[in-house]
N, C-alpha and C positions, 0 to 999 in steps of 0.2 A: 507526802502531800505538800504540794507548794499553793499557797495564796500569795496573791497581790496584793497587799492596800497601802503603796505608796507608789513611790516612782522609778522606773528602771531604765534607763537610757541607755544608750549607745549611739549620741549622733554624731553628726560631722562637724567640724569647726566651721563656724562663720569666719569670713575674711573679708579685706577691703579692698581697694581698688586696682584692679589689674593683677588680680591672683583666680588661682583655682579653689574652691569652698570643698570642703573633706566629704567623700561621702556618707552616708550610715553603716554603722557596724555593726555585728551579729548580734543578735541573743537567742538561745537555744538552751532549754529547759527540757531535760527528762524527768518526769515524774509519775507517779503510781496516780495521783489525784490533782487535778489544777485549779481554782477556785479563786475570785476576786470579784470585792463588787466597785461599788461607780468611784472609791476614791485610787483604784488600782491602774495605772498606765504602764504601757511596754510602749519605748518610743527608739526607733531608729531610721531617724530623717536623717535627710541631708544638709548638708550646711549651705547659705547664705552669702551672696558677698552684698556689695553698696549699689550692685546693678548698674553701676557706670562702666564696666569692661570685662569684669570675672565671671566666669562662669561656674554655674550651682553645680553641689554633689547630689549625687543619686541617690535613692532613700536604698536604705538595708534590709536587712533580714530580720524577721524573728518566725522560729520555728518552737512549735511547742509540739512534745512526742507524752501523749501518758497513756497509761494502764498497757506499754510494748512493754512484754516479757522481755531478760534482757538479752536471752537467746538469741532474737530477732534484730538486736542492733546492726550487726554487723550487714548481713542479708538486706535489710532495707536500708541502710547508709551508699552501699555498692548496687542496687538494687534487681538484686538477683532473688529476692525473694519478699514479692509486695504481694503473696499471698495473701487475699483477705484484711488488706492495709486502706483505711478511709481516711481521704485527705479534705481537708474544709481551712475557708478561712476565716471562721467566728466556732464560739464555742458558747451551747448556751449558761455554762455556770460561770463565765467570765463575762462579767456584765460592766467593766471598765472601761479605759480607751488605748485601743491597740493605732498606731502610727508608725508607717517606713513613708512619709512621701518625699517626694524631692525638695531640694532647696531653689528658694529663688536667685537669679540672676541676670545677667545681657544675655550670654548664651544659655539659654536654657528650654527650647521646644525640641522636641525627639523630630528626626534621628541626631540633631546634633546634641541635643541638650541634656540635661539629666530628667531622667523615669526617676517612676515610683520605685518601691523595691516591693520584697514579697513577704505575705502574711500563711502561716500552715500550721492548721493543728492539728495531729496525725496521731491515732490509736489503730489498733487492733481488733477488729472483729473476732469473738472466741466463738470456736466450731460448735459449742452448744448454745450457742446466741443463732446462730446462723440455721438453724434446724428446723425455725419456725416459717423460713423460706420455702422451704423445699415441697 
């Protein structure tokens, strides 16, 4: 089981004038249970410059994987087996603040500038879950 209730970063460095700003870095969480309430943050933005010449980094990643059997890592990392694999990006027993967005700068509207980055919480449907489908 992993809970939140503080703050987990991975962003980009701010910089100043006539530089490039860093952009977000991973966070990736495998666990059986994921849980956090409002004082919990996952943040992997991008860095900042002074907006006189630098341009922003691009927000990061955070990927949360729980209740995947660990069988299944492999097959859904390569993803040759997303059998029955649901991907979202909010989770309702994580009720904190999830953040990858870009950093500001001069250069910074897409396609030149820097994006957001991306948010995924990804479990496993189990075949006896799935039966009440059919």
């Amino acid at each position: 089981m992993v809970i939140i209730d503080g703050i987990l970063t991975a962003n980009g460095e701010n910089v100043g004038n006539w530089a490039g700003a860093g952009s977000g870095g991973s966070i990736f969480i495998i666990c059986g249970t994921f849980d956090g309430g409002t004082n919990g943050m996952l943040r992997a933005n991008g860095g900042s410059t002074d907006q006189s010449n630098g341009g922003a980094g691009g927000g990061g990643r955070i990927a949360v994987w729980y209740n995947v059997p660990s069988e299944r890592y492999a097959g859904i990392a390569d993803g040759s087996n997303m059998r029955h694999v649901i991907i979202t990006d909010s989770y309702v027993r994580f009720t904190g603040t999830l953040s990858v967005t870009n950093g500001l700068g001069y250069v910074n509207m897409p396609p030149d500038g820097a994006t957001p980055g991306s948010l995924v919480f990804l479990t496993v449907k189990r075949l006896g879950s799935l039966m009440h489908l059919r």
